[in-house]
Each structure stands twice: as C-alpha cells, then as structure tokens.
Backbone atoms as SQL, in Angstrom:
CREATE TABLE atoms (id INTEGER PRIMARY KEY, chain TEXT, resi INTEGER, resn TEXT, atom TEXT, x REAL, y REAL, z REAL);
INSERT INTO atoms VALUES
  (1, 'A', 1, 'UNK', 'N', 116.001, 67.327, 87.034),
  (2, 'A', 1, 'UNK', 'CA', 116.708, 68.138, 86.068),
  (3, 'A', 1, 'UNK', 'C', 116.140, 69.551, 86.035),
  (4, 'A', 2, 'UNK', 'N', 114.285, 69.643, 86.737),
  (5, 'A', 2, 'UNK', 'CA', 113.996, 71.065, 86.440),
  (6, 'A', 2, 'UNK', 'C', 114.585, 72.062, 87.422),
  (7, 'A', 3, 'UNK', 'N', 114.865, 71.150, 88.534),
  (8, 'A', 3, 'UNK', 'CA', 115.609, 72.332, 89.796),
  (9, 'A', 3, 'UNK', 'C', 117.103, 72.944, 89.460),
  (10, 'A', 4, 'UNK', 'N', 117.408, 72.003, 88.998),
  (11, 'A', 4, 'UNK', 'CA', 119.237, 72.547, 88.238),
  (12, 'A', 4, 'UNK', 'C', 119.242, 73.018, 87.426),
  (13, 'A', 5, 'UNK', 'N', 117.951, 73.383, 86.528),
  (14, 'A', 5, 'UNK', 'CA', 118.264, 74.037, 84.719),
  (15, 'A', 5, 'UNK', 'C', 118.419, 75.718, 85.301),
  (16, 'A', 6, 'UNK', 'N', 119.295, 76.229, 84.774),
  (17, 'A', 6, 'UNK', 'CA', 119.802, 77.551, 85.380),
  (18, 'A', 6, 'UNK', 'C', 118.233, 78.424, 85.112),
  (19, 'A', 7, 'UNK', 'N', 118.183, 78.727, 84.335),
  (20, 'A', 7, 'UNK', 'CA', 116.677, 79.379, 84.374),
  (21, 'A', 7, 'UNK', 'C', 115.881, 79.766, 84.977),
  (22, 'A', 8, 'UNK', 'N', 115.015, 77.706, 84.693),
  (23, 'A', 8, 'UNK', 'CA', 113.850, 77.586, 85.700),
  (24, 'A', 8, 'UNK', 'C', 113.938, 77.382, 86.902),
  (25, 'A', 9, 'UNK', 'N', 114.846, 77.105, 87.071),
  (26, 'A', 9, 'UNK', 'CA', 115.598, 76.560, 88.645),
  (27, 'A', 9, 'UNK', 'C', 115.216, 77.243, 89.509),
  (28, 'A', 10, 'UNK', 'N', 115.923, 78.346, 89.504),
  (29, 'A', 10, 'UNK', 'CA', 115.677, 79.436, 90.695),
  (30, 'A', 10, 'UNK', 'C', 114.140, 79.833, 91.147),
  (31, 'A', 11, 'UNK', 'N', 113.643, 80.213, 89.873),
  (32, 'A', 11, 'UNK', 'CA', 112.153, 80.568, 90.642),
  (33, 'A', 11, 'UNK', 'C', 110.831, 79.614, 91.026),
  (34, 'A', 12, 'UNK', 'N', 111.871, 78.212, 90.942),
  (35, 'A', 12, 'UNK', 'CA', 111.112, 76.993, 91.063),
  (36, 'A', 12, 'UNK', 'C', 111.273, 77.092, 92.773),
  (37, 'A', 13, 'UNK', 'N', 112.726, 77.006, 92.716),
  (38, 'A', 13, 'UNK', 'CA', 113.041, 77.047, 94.214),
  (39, 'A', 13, 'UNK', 'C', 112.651, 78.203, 95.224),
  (40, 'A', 14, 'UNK', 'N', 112.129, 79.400, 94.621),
  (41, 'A', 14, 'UNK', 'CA', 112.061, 80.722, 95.366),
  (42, 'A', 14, 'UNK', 'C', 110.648, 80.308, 95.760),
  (43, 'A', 15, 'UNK', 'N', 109.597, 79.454, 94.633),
  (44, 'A', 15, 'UNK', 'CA', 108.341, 79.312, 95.206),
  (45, 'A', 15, 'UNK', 'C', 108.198, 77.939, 96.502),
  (46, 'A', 16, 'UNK', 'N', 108.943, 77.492, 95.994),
  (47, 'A', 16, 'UNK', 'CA', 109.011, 76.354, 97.135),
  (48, 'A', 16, 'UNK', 'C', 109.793, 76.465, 98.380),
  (49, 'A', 17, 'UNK', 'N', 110.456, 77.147, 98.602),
  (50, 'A', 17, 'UNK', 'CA', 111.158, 77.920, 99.492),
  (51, 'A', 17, 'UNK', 'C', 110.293, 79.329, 100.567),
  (52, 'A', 18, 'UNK', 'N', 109.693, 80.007, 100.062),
  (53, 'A', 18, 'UNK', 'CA', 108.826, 81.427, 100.328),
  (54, 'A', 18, 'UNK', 'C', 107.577, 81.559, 99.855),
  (55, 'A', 19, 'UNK', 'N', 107.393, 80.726, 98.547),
  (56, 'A', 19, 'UNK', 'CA', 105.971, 81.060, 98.373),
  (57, 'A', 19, 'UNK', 'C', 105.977, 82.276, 97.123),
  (58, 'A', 20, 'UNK', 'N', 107.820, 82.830, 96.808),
  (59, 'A', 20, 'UNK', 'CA', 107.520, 84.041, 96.139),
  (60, 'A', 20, 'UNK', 'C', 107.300, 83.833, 94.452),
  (61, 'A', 21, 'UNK', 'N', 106.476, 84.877, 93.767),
  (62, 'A', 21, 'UNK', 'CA', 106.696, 84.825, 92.931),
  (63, 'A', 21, 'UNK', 'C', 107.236, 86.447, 92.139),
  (64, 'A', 22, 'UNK', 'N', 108.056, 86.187, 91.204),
  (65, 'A', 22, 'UNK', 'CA', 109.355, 87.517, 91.042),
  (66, 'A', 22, 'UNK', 'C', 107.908, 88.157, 90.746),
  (67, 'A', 23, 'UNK', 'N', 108.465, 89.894, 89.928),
  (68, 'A', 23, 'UNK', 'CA', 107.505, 90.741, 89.841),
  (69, 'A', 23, 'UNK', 'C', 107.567, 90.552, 88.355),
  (70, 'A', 24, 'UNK', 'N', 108.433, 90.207, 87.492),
  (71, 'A', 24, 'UNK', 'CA', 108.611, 89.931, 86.371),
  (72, 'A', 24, 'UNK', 'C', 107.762, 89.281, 85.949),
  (73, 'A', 25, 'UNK', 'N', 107.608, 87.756, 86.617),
  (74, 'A', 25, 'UNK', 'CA', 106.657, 86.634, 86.553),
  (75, 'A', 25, 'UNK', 'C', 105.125, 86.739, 86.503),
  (76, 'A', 26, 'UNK', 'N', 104.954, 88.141, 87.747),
  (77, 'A', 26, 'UNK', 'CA', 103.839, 88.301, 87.925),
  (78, 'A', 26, 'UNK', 'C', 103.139, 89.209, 86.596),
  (79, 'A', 27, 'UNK', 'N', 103.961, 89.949, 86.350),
  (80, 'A', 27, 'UNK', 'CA', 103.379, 91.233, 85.026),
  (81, 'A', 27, 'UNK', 'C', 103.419, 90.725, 83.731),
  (82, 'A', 28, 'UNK', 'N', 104.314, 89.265, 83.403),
  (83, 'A', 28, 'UNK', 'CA', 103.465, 88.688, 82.476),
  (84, 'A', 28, 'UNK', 'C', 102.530, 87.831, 82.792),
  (85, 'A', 29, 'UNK', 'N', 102.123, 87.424, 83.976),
  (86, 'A', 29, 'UNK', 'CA', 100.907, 86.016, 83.887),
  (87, 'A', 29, 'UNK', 'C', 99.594, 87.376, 84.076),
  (88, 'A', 30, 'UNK', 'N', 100.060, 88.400, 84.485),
  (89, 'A', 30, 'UNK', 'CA', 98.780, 89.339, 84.579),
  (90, 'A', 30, 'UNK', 'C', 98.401, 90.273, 83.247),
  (91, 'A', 31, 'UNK', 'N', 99.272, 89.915, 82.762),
  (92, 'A', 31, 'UNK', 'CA', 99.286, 90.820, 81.216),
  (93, 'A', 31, 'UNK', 'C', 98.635, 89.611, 80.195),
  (94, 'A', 32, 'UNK', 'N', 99.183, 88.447, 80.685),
  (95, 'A', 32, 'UNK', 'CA', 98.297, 87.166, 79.660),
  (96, 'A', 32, 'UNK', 'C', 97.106, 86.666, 79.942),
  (97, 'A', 33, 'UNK', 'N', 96.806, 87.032, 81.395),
  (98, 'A', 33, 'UNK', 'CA', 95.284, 87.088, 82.017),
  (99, 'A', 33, 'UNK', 'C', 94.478, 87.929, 81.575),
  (100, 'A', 34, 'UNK', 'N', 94.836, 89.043, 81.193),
  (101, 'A', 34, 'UNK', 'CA', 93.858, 90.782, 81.011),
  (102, 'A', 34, 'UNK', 'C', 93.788, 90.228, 79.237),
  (103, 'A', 35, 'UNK', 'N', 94.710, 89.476, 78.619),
  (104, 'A', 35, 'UNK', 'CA', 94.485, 89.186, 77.370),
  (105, 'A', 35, 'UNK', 'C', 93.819, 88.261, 77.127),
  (106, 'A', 36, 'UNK', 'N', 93.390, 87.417, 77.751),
  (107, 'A', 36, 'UNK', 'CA', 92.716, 86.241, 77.585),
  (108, 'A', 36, 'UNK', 'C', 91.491, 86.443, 78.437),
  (109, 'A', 37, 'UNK', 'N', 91.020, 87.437, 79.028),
  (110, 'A', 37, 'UNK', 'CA', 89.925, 87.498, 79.787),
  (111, 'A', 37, 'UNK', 'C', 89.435, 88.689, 78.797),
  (112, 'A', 38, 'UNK', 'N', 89.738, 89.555, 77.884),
  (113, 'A', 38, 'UNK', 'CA', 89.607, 90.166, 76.789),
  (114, 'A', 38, 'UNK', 'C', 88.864, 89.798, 75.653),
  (115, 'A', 39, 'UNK', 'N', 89.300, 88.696, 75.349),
  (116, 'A', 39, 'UNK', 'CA', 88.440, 87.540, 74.467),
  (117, 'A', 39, 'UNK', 'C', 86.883, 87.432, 74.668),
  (118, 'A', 40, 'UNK', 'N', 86.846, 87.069, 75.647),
  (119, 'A', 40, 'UNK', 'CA', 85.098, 86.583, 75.601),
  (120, 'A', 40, 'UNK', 'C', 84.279, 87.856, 76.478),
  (121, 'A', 41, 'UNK', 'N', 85.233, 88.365, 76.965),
  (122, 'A', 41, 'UNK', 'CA', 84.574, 89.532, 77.576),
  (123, 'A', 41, 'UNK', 'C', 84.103, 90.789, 76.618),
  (124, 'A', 42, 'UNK', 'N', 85.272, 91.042, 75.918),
  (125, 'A', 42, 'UNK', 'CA', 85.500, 92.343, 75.352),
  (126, 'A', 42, 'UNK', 'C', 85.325, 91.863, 73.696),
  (127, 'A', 43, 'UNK', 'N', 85.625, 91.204, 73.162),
  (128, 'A', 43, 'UNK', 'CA', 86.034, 91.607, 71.948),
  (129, 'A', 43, 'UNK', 'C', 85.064, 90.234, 71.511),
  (130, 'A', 44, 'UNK', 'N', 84.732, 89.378, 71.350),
  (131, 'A', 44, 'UNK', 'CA', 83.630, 88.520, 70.979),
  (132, 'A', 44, 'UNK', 'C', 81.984, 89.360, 71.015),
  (133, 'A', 45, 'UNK', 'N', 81.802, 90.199, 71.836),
  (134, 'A', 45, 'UNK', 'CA', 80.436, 90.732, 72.046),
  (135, 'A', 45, 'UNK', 'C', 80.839, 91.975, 71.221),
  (136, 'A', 46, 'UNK', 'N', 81.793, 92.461, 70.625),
  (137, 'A', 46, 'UNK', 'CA', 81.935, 93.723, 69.795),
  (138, 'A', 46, 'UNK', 'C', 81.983, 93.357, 68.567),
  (139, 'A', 47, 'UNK', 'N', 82.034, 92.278, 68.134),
  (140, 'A', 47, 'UNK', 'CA', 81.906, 91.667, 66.795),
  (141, 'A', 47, 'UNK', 'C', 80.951, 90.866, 66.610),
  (142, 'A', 48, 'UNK', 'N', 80.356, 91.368, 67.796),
  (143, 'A', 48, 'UNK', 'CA', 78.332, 90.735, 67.290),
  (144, 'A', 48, 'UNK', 'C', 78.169, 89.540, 67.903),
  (145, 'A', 49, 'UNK', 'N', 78.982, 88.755, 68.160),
  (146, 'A', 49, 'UNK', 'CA', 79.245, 87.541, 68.951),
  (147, 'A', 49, 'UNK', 'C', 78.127, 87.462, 70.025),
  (148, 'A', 50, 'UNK', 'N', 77.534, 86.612, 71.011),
  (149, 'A', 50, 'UNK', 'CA', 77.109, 86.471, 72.202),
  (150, 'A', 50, 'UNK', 'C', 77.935, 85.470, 72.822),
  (151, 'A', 51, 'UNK', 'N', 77.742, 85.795, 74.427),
  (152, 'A', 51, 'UNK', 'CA', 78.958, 85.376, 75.505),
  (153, 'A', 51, 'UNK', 'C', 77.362, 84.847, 76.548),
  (154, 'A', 52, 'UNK', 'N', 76.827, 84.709, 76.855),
  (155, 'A', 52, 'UNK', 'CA', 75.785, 84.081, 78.358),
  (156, 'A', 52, 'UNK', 'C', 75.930, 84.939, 79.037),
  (157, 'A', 53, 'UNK', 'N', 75.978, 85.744, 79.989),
  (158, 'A', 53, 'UNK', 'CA', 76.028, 86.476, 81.417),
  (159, 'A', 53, 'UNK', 'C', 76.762, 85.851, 82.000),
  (160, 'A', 54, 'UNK', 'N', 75.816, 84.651, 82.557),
  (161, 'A', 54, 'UNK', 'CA', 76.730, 83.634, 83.259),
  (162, 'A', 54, 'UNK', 'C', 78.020, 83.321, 83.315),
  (163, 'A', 55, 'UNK', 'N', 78.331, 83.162, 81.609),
  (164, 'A', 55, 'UNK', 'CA', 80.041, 82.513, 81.310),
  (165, 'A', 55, 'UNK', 'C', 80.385, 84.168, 81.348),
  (166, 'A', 56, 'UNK', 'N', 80.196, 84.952, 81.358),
  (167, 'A', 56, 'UNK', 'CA', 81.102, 85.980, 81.321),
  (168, 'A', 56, 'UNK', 'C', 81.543, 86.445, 83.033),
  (169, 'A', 57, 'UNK', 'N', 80.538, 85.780, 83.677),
  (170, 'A', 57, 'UNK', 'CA', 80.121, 86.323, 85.177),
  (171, 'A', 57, 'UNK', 'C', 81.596, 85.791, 85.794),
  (172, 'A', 58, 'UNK', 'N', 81.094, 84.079, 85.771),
  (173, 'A', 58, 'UNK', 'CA', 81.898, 83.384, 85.819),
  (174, 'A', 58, 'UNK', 'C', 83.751, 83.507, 85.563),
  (175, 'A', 59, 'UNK', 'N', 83.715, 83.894, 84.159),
  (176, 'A', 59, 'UNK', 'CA', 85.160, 84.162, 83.345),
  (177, 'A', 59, 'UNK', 'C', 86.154, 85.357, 84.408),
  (178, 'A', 60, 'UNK', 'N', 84.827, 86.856, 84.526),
  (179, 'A', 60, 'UNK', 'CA', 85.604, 87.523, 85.019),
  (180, 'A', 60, 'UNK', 'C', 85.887, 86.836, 86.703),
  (181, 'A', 61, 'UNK', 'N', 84.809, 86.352, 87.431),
  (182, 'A', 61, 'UNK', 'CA', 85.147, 85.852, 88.537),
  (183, 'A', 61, 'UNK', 'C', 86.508, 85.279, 88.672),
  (184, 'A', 62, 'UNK', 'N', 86.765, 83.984, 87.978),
  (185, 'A', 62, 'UNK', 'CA', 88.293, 83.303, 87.964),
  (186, 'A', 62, 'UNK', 'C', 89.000, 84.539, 87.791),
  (187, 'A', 63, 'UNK', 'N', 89.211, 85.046, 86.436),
  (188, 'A', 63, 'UNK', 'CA', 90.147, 85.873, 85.893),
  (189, 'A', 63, 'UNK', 'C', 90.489, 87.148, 87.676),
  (190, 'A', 64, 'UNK', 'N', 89.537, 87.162, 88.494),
  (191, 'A', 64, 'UNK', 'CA', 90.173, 88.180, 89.556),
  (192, 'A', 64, 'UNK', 'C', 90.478, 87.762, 91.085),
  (193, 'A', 65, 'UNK', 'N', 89.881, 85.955, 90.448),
  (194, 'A', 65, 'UNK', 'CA', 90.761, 85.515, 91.981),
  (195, 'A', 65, 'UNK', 'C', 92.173, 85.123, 91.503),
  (196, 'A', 66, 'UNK', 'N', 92.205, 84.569, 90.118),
  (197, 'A', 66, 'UNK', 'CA', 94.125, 84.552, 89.935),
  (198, 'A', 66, 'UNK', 'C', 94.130, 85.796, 90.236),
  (199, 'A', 67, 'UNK', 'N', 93.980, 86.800, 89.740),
  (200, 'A', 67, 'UNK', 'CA', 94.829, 88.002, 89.808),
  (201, 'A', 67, 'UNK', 'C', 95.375, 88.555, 91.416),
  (202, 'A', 68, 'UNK', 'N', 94.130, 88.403, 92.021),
  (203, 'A', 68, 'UNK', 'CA', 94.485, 88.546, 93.587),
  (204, 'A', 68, 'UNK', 'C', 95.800, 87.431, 94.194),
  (205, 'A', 69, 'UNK', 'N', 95.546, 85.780, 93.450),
  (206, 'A', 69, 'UNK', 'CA', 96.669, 85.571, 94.381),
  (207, 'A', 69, 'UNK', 'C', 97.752, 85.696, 93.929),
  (208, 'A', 70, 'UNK', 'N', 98.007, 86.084, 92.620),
  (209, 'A', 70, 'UNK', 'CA', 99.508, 86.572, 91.780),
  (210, 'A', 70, 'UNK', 'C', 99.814, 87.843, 92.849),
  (211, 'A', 71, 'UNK', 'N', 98.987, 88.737, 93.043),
  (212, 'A', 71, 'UNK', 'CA', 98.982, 89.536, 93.705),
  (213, 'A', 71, 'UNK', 'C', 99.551, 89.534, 95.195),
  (214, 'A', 72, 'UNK', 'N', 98.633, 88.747, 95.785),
  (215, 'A', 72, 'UNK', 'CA', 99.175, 88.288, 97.271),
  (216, 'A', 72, 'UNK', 'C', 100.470, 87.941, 97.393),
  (217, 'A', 73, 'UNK', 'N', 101.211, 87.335, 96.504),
  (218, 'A', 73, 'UNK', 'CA', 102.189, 86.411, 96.657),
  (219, 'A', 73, 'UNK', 'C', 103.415, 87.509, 97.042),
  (220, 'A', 74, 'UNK', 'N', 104.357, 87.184, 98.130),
  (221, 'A', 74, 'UNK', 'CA', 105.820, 87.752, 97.520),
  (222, 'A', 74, 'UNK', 'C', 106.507, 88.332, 96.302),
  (223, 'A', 75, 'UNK', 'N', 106.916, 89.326, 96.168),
  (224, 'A', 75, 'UNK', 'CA', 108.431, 89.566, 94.670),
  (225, 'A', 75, 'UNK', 'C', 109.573, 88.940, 94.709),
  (226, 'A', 76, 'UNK', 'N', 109.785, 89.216, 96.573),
  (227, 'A', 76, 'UNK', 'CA', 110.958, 88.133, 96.678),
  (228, 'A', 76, 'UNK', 'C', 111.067, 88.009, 97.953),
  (229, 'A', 77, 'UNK', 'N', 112.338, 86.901, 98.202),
  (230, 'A', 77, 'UNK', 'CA', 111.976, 85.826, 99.959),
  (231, 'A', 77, 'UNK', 'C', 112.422, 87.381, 100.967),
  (232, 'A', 78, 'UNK', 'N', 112.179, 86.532, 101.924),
  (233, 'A', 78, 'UNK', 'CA', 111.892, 87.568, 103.333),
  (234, 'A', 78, 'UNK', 'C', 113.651, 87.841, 103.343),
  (235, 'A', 79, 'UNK', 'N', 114.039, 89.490, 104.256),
  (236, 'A', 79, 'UNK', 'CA', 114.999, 89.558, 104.397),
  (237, 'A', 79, 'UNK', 'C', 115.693, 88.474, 105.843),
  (238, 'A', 80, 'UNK', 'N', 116.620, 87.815, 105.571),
  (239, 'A', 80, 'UNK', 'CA', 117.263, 87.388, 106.727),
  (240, 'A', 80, 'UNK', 'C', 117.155, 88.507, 107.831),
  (241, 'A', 81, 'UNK', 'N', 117.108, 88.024, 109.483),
  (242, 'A', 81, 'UNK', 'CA', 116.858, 88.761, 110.427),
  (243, 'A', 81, 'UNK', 'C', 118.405, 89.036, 110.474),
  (244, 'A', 82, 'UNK', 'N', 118.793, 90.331, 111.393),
  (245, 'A', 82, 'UNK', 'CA', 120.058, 90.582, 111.741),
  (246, 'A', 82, 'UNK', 'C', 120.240, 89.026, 112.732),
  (247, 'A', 83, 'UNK', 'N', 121.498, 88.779, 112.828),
  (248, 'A', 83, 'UNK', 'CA', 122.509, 87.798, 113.863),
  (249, 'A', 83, 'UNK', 'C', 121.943, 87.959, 115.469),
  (250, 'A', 84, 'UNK', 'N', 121.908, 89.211, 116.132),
  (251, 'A', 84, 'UNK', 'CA', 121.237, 88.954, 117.307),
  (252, 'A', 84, 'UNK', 'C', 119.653, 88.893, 117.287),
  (253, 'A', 85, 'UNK', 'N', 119.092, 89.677, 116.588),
  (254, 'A', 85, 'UNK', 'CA', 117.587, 89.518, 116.656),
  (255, 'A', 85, 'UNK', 'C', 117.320, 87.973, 116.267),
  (256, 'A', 86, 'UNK', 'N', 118.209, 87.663, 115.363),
  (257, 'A', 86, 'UNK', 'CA', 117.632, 86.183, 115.403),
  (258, 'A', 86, 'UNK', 'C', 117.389, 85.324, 116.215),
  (259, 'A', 87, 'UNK', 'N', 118.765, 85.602, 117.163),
  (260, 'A', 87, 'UNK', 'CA', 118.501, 84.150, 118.222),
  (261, 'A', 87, 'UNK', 'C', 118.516, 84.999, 119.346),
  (262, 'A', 88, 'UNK', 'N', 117.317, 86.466, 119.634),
  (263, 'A', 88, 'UNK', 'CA', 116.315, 86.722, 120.615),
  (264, 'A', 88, 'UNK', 'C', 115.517, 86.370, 120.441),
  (265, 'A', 89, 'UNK', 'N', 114.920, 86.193, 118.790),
  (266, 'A', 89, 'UNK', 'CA', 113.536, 85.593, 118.380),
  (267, 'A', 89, 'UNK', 'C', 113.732, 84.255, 118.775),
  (268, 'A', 90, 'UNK', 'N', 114.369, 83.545, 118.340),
  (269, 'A', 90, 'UNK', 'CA', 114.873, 82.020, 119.084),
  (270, 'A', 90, 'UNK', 'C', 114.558, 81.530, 120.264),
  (271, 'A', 91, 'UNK', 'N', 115.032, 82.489, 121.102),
  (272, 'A', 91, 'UNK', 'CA', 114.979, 82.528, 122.623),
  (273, 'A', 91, 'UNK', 'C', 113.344, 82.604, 123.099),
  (274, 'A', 92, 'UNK', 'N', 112.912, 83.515, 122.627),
  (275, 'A', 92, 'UNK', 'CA', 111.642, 84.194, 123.231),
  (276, 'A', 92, 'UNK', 'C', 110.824, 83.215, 122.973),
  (277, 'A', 93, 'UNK', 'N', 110.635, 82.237, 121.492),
  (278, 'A', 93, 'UNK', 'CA', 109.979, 81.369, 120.825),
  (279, 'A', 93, 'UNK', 'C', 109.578, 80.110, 122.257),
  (280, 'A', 94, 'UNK', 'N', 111.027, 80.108, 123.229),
  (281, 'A', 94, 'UNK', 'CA', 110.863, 78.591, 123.571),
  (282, 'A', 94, 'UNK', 'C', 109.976, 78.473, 124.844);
C-alpha cells in the first residue's frame, strides 16, 4: 500500500529505482540534523549544562557522515540516453 499512496510512493520508488533523494527531502532531513545536532552541541553547554568531549566528538562525527551521504545522493534519476547513443552504448558493452 506504501508504493501506491500518491505521496510517498514516488520518492519511495525514485530511491529504489536510482538511489535519488529529491532536494526538497534533502533540505529538510539537513535542516532537522543541524537542529538536533544543536542540542547537545550548542545549546546544553550555553546553559551551563556539560556534554563529555567524547559524546560531543562522537555526535558531531554521525551528524557529518549523514550529512555527506544526504549529500552524495542524487536530486533526481539520471537523464535517459538519446535513442542512438543508447544502443551504441549497447553495442560497445558486448
């Protein structure tokens, strides 16, 4: 039912298909990352709080390998090749 719900559908299928994820998708999971990596980084140690080194070391570590592979990923799938380049690439492949 989640591949057919008009919605979620599509960018269910765009990741399973290409790997892409839209740019939309990406600027909120990176906007809810920078907010939640904010927390123990930024704003717990400004209100007197203590954070470890470690867990903060750590926190930002994760927090910039998601960001890299949100990053890496596609906006959107590859363009189809033109009609003859395709099946020269075809050809050349065998």
């Amino acid at each position: 039912w989640l591949l057919r719900h008009p919605r979620l559908g599509p960018p269910i299928e765009s990741w399973r298909s290409h790997g892409v994820i839209s740019a939309r998708a990406k600027a909120a999971a990176l906007i809810t990352l920078a907010i939640s990596l904010a927390f123990p980084l930024g704003i717990v140690p400004l209100l007197g709080g203590e954070v470890p080194l470690p867990a903060q070391a750590l926190t930002a570590c994760a927090g910039l390998c998601v960001a890299a592979f949100l990053l890496s990923r596609p906006s959107r799938p590859p363009e189809p090749l033109p009609e003859p380049l395709a099946l020269t690439r075809s050809a050349e492949s065998r």
